[in-house]
Legacy VTK file of the C-alpha trace (Angstrom):
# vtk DataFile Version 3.0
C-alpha trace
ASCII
DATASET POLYDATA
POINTS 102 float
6.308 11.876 33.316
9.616 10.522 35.013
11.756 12.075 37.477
15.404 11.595 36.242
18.918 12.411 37.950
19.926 14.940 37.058
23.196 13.864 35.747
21.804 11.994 33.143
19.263 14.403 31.938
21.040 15.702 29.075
21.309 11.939 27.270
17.953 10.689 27.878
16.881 13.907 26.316
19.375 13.937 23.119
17.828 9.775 23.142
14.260 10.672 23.029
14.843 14.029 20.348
15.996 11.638 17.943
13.141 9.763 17.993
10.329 12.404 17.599
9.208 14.229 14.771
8.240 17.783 14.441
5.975 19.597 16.141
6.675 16.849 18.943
9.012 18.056 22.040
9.836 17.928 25.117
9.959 19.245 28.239
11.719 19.465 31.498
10.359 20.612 35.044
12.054 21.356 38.169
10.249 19.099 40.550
8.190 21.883 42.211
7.243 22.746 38.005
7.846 26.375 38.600
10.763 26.250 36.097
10.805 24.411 32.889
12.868 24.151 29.450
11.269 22.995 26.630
12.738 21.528 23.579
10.961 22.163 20.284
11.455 20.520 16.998
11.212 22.410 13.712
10.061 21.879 10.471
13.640 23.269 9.470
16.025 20.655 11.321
16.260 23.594 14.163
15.349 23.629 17.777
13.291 25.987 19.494
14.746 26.015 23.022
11.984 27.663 25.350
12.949 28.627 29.062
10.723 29.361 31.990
11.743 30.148 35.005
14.321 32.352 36.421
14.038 34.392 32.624
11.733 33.716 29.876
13.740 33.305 27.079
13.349 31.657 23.360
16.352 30.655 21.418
16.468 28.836 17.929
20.198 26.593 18.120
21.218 23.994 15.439
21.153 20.577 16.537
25.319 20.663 16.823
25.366 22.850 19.268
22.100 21.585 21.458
24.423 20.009 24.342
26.167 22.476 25.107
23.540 25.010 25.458
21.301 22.949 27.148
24.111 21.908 29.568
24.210 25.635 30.476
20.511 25.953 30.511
20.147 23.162 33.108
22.823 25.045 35.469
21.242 27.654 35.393
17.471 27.021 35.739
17.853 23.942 37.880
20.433 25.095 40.136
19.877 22.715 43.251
18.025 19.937 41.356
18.958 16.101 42.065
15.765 15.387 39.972
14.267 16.697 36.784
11.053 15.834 35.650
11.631 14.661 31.640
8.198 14.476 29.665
7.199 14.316 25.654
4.714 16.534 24.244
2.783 16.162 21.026
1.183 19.139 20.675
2.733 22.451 21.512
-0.208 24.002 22.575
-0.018 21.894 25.426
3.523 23.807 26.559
0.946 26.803 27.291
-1.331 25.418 29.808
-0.686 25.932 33.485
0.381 22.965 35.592
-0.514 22.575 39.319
2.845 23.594 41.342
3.223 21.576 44.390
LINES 1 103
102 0 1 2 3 4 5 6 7 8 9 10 11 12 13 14 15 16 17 18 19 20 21 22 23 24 25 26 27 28 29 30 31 32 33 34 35 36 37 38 39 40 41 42 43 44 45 46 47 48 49 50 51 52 53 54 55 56 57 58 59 60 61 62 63 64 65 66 67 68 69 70 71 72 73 74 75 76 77 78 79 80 81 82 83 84 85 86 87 88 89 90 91 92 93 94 95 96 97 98 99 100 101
């Protein structure tokens, strides 16, 4: 798990998408990890975008239109964020389990 800027979020995200393969995803935490976005491939060429946080909210998008949803996304569940913790996930059962908050 690295903590990224988060003005550069969005790329080093649309990097490490191309490189996985579904069910593989991944995930972004506020630093505190009380709000998160996850990015899940599908079978499809689709992408389940999963929010937690402020709303709880699941939204299938095409891969065109990814960045610019996701650039709204991060606005709006990482309001004050400098830093955004950026991790991959192999299984999606591990998007369910509770992490420690700090």
């Amino acid at each position: 798990m690295a903590l990224v800027n988060i003005d550069s979020v969005l790329s080093n995200l649309l990097q490490k998408l191309e490189k996985l393969h579904p069910p593989q995803s991944i995930e972004l935490l506020s630093y505190k990890r009380n709000r998160s976005i996850a990015v899940l491939l599908l079978d499809d060429g689709k992408i389940l975008v999963r929010e937690r946080g402020y709303r709880d909210a699941e939204q299938v998008v095409e891969k065109s239109l990814l960045p610019r949803h996701l650039r709204l996304l991060i606005k709006y569940e990482f309001p004050r964020s400098r830093k955004v913790r950026i991790y991959q996930v192999d299984n999606p059962l591990e998007l369910e389990k509770v992490l420690k908050k700090l």
